[in-house]
Biotite code that builds the C-alpha atoms (Angstrom):
import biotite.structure as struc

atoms = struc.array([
    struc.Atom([165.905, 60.519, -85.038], chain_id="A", res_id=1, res_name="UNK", atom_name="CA", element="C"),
    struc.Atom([167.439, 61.995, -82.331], chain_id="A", res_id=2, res_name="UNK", atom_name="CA", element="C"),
    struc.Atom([166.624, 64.812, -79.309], chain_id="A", res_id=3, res_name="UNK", atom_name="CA", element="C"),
    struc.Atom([168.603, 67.261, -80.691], chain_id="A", res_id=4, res_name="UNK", atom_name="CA", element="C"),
    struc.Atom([169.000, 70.988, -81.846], chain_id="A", res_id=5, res_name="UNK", atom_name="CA", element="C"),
    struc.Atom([165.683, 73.431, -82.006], chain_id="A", res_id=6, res_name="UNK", atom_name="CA", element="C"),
    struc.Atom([162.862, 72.536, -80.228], chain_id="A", res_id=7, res_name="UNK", atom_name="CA", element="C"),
    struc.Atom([159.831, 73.979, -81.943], chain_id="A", res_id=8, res_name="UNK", atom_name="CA", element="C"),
    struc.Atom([156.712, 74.409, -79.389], chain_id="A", res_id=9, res_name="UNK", atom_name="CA", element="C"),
    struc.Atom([153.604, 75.557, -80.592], chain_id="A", res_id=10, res_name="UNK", atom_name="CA", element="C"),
    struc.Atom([151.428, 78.875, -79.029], chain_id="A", res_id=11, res_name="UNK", atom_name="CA", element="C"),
    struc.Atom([147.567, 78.883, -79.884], chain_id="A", res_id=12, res_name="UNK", atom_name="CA", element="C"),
    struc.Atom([148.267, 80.496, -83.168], chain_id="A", res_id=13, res_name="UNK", atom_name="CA", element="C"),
    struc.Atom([149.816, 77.167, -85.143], chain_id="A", res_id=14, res_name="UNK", atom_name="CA", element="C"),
    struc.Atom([146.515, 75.376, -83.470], chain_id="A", res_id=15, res_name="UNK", atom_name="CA", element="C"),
    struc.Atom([144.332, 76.993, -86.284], chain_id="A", res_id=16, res_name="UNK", atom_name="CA", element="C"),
    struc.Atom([144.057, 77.057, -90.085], chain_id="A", res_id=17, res_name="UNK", atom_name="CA", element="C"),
    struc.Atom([147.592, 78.895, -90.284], chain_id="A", res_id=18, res_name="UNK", atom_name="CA", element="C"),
    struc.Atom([149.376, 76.264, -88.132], chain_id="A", res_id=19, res_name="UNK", atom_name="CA", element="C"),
    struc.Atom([150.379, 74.263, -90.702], chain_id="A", res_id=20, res_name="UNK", atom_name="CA", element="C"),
    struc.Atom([152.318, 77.314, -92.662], chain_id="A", res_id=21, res_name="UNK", atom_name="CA", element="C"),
    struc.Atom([153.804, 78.411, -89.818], chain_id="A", res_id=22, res_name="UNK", atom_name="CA", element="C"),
    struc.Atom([155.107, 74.988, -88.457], chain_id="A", res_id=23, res_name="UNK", atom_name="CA", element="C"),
    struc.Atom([156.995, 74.676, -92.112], chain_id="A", res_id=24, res_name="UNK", atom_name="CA", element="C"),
    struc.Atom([158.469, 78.040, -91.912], chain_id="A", res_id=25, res_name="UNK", atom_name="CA", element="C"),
    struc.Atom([160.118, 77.042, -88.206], chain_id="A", res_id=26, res_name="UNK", atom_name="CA", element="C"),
    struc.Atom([160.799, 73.577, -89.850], chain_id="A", res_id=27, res_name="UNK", atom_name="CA", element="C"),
    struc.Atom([162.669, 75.316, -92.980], chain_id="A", res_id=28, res_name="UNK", atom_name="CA", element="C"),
    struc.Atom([164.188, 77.465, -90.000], chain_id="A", res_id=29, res_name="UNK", atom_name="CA", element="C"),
    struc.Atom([166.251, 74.275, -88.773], chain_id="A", res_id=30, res_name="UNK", atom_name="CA", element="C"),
    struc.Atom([163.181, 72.870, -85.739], chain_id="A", res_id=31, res_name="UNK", atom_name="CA", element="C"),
    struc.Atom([164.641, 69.257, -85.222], chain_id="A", res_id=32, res_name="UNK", atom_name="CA", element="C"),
    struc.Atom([161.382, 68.822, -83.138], chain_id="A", res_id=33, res_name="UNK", atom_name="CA", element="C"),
    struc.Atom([158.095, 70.144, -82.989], chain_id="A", res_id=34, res_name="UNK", atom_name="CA", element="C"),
    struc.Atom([155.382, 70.170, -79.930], chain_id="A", res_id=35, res_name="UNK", atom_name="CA", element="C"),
    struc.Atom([152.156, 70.160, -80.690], chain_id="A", res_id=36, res_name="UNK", atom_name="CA", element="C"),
    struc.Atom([150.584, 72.165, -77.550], chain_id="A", res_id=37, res_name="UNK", atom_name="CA", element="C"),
    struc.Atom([147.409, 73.436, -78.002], chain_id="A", res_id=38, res_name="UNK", atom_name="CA", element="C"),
    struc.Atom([145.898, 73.877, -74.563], chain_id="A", res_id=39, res_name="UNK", atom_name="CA", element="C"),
    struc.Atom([142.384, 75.826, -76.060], chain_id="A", res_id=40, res_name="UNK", atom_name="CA", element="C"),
    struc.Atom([141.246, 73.018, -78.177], chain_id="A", res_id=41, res_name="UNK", atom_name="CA", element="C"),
    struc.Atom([143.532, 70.237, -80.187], chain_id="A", res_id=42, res_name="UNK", atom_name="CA", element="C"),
    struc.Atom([143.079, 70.285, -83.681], chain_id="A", res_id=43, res_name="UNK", atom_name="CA", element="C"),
    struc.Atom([141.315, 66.930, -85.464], chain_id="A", res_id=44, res_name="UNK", atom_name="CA", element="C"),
    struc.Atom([142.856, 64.484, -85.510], chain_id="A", res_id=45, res_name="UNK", atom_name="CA", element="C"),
    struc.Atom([142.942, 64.885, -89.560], chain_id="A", res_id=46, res_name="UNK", atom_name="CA", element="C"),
    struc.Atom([145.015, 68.088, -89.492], chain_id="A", res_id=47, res_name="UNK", atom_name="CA", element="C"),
    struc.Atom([146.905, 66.450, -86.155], chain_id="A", res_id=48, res_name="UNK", atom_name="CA", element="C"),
    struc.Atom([148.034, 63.790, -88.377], chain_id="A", res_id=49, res_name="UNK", atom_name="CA", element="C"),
    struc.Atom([148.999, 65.965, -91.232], chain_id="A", res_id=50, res_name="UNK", atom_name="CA", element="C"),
    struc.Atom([151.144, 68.106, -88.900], chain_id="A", res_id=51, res_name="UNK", atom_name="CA", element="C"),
    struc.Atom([153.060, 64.538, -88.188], chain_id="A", res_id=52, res_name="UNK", atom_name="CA", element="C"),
    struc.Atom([153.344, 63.876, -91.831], chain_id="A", res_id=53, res_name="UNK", atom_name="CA", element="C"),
    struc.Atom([154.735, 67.883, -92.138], chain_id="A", res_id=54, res_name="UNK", atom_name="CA", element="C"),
    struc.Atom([157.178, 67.164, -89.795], chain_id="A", res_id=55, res_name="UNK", atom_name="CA", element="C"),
    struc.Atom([158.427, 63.379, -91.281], chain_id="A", res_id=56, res_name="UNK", atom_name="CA", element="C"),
    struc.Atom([158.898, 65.400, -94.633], chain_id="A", res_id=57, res_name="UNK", atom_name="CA", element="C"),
    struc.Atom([161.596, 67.314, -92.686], chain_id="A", res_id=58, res_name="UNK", atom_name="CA", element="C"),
    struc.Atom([163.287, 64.697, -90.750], chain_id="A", res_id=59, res_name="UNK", atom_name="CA", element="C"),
    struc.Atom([161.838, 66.165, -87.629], chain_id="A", res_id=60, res_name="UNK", atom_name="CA", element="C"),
    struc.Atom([159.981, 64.287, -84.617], chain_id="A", res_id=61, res_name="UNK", atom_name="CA", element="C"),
    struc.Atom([156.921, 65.671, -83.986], chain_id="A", res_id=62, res_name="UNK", atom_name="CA", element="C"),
    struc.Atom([155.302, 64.885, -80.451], chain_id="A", res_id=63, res_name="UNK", atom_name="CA", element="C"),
    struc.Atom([151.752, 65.864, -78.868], chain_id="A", res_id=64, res_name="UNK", atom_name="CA", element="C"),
    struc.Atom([151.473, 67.499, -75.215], chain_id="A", res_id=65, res_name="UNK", atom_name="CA", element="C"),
    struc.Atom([149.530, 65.881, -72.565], chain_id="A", res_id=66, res_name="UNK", atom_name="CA", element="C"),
    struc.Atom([147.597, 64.026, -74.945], chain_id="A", res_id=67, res_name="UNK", atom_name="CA", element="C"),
    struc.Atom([148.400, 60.474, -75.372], chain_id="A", res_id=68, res_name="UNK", atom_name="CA", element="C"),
    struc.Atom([145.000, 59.803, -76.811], chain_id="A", res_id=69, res_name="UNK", atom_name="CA", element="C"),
    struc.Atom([145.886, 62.345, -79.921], chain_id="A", res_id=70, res_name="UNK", atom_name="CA", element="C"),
    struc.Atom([149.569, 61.152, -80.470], chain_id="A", res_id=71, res_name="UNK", atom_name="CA", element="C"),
    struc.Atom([148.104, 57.743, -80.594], chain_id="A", res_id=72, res_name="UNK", atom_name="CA", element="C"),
    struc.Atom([145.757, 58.255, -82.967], chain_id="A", res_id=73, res_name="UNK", atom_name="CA", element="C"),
    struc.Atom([147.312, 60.515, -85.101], chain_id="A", res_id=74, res_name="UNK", atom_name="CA", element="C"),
    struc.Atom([150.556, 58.337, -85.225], chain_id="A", res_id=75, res_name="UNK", atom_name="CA", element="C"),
    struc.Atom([152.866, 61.256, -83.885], chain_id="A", res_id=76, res_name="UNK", atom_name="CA", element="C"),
    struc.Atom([156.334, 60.057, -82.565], chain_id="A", res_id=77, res_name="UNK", atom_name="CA", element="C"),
    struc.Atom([155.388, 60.768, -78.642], chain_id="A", res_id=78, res_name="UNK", atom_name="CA", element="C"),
    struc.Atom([154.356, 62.843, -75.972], chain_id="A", res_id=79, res_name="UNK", atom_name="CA", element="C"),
    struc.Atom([155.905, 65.466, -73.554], chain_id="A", res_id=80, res_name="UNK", atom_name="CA", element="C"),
    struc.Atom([153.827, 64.875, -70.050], chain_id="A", res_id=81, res_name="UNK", atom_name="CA", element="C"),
    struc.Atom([154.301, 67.585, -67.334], chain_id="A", res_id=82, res_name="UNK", atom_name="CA", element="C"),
    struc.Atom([153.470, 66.581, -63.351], chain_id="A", res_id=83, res_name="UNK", atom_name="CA", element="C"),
    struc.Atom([150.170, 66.819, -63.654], chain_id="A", res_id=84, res_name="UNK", atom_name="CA", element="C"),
    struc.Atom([149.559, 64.441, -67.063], chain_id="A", res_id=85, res_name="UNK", atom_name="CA", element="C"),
    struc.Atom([149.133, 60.704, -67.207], chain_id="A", res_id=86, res_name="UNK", atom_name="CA", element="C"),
    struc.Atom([152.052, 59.387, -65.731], chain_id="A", res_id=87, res_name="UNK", atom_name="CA", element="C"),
    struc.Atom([154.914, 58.393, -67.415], chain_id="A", res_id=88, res_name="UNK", atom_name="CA", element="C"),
    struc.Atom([154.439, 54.328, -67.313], chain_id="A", res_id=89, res_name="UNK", atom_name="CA", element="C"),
    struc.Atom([150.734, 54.664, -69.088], chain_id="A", res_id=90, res_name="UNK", atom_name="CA", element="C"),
    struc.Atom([152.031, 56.683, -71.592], chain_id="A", res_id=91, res_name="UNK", atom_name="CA", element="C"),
    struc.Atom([154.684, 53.820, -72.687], chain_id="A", res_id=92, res_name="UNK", atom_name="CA", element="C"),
    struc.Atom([152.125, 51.140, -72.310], chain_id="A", res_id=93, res_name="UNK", atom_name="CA", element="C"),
    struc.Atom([149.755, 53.375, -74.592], chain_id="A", res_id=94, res_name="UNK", atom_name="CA", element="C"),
    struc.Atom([152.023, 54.040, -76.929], chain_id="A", res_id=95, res_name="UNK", atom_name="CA", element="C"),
    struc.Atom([154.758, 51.479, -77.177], chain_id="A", res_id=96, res_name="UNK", atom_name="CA", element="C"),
    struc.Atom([158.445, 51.303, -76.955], chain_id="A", res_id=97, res_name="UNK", atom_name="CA", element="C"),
    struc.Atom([159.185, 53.220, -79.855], chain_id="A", res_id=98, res_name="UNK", atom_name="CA", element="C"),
    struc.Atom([157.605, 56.134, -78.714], chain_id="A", res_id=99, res_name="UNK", atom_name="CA", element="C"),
    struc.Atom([159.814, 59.544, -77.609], chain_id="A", res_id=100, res_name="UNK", atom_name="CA", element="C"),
    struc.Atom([158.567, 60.627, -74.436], chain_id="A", res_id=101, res_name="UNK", atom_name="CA", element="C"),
    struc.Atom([160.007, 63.237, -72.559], chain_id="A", res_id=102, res_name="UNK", atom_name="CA", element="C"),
    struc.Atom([159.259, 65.046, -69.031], chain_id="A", res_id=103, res_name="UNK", atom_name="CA", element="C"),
    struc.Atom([159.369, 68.534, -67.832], chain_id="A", res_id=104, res_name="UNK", atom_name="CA", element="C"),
    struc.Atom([161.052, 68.399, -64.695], chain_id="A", res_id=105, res_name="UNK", atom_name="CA", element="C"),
    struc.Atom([160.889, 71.802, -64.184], chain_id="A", res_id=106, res_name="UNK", atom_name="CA", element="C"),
    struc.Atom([164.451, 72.966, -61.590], chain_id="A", res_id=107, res_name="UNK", atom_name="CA", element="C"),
    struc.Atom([163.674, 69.217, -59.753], chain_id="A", res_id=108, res_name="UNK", atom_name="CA", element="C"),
    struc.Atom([166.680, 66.461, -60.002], chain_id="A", res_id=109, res_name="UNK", atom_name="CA", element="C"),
    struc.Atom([165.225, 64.001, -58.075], chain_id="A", res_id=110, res_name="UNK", atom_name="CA", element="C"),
    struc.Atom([162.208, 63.722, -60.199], chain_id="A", res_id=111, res_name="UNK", atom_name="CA", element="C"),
    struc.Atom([164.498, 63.944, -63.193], chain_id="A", res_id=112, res_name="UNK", atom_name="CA", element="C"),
    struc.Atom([166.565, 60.606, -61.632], chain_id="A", res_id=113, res_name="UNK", atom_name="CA", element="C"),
    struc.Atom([163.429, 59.010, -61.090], chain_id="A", res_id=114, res_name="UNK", atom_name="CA", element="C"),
    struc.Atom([161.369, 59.700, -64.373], chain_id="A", res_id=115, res_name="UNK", atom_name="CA", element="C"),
    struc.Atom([165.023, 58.855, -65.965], chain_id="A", res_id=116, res_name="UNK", atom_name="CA", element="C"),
    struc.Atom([165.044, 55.563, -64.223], chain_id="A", res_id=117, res_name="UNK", atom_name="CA", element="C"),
    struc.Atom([161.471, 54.720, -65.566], chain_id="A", res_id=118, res_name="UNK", atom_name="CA", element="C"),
    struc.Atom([162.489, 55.240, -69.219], chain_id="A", res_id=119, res_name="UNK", atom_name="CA", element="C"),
    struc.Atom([161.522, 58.593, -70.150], chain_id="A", res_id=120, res_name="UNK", atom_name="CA", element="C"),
    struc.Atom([163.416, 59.532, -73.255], chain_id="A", res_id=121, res_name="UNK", atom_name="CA", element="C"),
    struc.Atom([164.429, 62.933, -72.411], chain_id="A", res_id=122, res_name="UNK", atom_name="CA", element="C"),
    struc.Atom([164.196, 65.609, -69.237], chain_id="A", res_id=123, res_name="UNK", atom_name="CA", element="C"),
    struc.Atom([163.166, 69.272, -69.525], chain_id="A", res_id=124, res_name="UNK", atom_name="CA", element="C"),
    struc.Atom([164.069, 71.725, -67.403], chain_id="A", res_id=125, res_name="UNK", atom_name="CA", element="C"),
    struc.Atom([163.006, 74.808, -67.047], chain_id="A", res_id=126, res_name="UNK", atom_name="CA", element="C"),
    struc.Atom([162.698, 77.735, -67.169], chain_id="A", res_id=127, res_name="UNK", atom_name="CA", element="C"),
    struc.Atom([165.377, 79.399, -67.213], chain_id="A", res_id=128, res_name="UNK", atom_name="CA", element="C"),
    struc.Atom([164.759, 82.842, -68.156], chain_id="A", res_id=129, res_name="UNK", atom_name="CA", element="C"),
    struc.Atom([162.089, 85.172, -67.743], chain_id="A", res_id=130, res_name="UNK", atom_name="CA", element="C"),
    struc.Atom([159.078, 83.681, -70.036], chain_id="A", res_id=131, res_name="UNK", atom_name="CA", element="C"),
    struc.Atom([156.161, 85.655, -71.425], chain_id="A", res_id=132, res_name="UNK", atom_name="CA", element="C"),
    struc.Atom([154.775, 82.013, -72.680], chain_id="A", res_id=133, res_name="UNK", atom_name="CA", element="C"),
    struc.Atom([154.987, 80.885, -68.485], chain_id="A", res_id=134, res_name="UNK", atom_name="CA", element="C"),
    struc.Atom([155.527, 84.085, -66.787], chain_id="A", res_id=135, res_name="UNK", atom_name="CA", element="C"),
    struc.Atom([154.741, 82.363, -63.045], chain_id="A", res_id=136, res_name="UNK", atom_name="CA", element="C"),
    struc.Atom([157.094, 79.174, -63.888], chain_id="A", res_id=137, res_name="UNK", atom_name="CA", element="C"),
    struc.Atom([159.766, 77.841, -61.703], chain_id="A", res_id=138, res_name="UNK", atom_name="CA", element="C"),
    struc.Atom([163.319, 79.151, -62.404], chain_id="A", res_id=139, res_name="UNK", atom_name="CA", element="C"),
    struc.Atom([166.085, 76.938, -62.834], chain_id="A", res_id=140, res_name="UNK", atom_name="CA", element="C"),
    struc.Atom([169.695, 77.621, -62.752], chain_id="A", res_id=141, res_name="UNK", atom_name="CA", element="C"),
    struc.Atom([171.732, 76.194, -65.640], chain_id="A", res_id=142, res_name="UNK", atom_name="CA", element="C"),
    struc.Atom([174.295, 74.043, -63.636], chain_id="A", res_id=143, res_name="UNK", atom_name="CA", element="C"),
    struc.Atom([170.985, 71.890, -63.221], chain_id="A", res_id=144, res_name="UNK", atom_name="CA", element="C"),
    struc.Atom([171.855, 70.919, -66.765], chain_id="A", res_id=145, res_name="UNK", atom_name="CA", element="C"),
    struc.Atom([175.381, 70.115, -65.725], chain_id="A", res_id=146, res_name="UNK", atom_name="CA", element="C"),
    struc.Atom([174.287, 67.627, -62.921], chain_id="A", res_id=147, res_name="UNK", atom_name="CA", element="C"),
    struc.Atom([171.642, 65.783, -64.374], chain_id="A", res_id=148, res_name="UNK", atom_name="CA", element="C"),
    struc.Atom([173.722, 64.707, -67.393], chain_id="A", res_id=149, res_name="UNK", atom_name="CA", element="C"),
    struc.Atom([174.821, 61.846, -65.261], chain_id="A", res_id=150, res_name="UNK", atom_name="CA", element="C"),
    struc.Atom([171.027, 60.659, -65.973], chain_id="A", res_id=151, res_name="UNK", atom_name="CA", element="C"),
    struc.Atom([172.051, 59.631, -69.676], chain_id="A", res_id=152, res_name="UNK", atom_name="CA", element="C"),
    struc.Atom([169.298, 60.985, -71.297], chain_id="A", res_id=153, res_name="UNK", atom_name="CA", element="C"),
    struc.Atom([169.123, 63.915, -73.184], chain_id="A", res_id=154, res_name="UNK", atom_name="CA", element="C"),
    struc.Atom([168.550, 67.170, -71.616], chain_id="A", res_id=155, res_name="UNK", atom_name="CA", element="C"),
    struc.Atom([166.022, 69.966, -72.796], chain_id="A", res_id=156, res_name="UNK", atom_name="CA", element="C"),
    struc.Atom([165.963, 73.080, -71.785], chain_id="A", res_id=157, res_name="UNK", atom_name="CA", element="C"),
    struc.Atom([163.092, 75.743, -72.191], chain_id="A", res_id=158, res_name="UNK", atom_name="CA", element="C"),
    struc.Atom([161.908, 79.279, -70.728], chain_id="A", res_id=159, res_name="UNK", atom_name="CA", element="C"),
    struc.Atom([162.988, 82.514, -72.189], chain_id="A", res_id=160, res_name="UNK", atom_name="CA", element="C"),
    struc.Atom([165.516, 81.340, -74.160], chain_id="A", res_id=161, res_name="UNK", atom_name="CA", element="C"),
    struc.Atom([166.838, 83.997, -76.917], chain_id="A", res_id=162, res_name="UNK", atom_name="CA", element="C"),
    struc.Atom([169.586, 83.068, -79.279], chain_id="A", res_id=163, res_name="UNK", atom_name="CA", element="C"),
    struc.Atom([172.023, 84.834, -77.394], chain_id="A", res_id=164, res_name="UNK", atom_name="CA", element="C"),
    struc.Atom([171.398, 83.128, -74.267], chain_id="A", res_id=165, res_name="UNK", atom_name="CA", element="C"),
    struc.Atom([170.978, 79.605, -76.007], chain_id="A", res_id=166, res_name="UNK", atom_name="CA", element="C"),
    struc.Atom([174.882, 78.919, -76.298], chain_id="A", res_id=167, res_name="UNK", atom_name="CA", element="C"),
    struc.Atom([175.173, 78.677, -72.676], chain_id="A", res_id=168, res_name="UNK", atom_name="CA", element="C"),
    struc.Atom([172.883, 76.315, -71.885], chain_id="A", res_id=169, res_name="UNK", atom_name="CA", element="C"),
    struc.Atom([173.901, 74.044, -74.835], chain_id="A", res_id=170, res_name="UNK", atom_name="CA", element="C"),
    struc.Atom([177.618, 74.015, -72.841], chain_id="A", res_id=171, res_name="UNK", atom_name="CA", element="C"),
    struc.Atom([176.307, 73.466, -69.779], chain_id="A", res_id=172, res_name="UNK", atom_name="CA", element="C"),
    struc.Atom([174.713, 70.206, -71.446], chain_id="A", res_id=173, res_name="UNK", atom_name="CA", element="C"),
    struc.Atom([171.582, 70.852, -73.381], chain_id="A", res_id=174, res_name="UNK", atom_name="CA", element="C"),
    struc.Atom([170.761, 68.432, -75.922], chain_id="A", res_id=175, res_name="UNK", atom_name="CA", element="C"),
    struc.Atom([167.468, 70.381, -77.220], chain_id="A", res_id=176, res_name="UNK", atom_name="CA", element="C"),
    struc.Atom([166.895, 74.283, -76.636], chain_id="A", res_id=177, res_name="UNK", atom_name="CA", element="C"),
    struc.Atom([162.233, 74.486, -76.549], chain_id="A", res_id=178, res_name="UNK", atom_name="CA", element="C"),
    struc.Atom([160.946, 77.715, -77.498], chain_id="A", res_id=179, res_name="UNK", atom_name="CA", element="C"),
    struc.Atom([158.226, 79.111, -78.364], chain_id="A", res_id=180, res_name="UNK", atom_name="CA", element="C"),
    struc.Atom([157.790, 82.975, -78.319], chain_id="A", res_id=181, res_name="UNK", atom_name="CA", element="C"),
    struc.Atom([161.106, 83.184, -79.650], chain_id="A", res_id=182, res_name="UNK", atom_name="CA", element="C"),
    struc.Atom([159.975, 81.578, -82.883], chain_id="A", res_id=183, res_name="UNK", atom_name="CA", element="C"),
    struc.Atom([156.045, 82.023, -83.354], chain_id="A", res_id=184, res_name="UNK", atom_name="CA", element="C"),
    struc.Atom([156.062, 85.306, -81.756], chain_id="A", res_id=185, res_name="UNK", atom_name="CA", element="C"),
    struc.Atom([158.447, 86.665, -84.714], chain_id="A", res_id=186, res_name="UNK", atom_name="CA", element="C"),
    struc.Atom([157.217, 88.273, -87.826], chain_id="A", res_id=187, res_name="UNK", atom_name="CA", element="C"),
    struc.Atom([159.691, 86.047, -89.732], chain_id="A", res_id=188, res_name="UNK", atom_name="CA", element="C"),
    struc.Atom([159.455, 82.649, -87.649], chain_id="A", res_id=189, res_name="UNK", atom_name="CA", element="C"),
    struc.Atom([161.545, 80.571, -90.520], chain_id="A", res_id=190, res_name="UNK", atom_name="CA", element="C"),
    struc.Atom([164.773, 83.325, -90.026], chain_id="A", res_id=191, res_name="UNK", atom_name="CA", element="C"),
    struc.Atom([164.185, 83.175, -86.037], chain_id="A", res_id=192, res_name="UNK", atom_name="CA", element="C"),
    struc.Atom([164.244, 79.232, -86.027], chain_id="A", res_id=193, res_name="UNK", atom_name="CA", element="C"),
    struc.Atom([167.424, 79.540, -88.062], chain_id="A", res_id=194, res_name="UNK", atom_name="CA", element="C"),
    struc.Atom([169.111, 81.732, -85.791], chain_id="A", res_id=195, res_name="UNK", atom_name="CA", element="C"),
    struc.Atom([168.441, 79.035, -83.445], chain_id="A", res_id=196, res_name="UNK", atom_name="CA", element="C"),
    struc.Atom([169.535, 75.957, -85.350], chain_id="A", res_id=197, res_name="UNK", atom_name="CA", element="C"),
    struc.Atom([172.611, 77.968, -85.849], chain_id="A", res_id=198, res_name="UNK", atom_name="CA", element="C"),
    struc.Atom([173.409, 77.575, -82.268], chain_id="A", res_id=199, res_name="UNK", atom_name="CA", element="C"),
    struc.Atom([173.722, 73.778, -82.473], chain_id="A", res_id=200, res_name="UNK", atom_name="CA", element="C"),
    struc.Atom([175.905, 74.522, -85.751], chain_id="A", res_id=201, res_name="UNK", atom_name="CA", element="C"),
    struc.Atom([178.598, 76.621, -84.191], chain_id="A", res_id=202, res_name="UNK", atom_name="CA", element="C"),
    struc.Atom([178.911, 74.160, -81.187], chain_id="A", res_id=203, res_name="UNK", atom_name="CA", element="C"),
    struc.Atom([179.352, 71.271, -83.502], chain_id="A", res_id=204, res_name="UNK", atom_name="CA", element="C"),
    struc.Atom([182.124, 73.343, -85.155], chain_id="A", res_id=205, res_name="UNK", atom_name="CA", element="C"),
    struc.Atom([184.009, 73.886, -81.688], chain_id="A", res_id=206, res_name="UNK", atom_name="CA", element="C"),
    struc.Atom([184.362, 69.935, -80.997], chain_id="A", res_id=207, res_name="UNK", atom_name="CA", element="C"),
    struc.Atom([187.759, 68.770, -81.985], chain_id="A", res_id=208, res_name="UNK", atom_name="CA", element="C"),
])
């Protein structure tokens, strides 16, 4: 499975009894991946796991954030660790080769070279719009995406993003557009996701 297309990240409402429902809807959408961030309390490790399974039924990669303890335990395919989570060479010990882990890197290239030099399986950057989700976050500019794609990892890119301001950060080299608001802050989060995933479509359809 690959780290590419919509990025599903989770608010606080997909960490209670409706999360699973609302996970399918943005996995029906198109969600090639799905973040489990529940910064309140994480769900057990029971409905954790059956969030994983959720996600496997779609062909989607499902990873935890921050914990390494949870994604261990309830078998999800990785992590996404910020600066201030266990660092990125525990994490691969923990959880083994296999494992997708990715980075935020926030509007930073040198920690992006580094982190990309240590094996993390793809960099975030962000954000790049005005985010209700992070209102206080760093902004990056999109040519970041442009330089760090001499990394060779794939790129995500996250904050703000709107379907109509997706395309140009997939051409300036995103691999993965993350959102959040932008899908579980919709009424109708499986036809947001889709206007996502659409995106990815139409840029396929350009390539020669």
């Amino acid at each position: 499975m690959r780290v590419r297309g919509l990025y599903a990240v989770t608010d606080e409402t997909c960490c209670g009894p409706a999360g699973g429902a609302r996970i399918a809807a943005a996995l029906a959408g198109g969600a090639r991946l799905v973040q489990l961030r529940c910064k309140d309390r994480m769900p057990p490790v029971e409905t954790v796991a059956a969030l994983v399974a959720l996600g496997h039924r779609f062909d989607a990669l499902v990873l935890i954030n921050d914990d390494v303890d949870m994604a261990q335990a309830a078998r999800a395919d990785g992590v996404h660790i910020g600066r201030d989570d266990v660092d990125l060479a525990t994490a691969r010990r923990r959880l083994g080769a296999k494992a997708v882990i990715g980075v935020s890197c926030y509007a930073d290239l040198t920690r992006a070279r580094d982190l990309a030099r240590q094996g993390a399986d793809y960099l975030a950057f962000g954000s790049f719009y005005p985010s209700r989700t992070k209102p206080h976050a760093v902004s990056a500019d999109p040519t970041l995406l442009t330089r760090a794609r001499e990394y060779g990892k794939p790129l995500v890119a996250i904050g703000g993003i709107r379907p109509e301001n997706g395309a140009a950060l997939i051409a300036a080299g995103a691999s993965a557009l993350a959102v959040v608001d932008g899908i579980f802050g919709q009424n109708d989060i499986e036809r947001a996701a889709r206007a996502y995933a659409q995106l990815f479509e139409e840029t396929h359809d350009r390539k020669p």
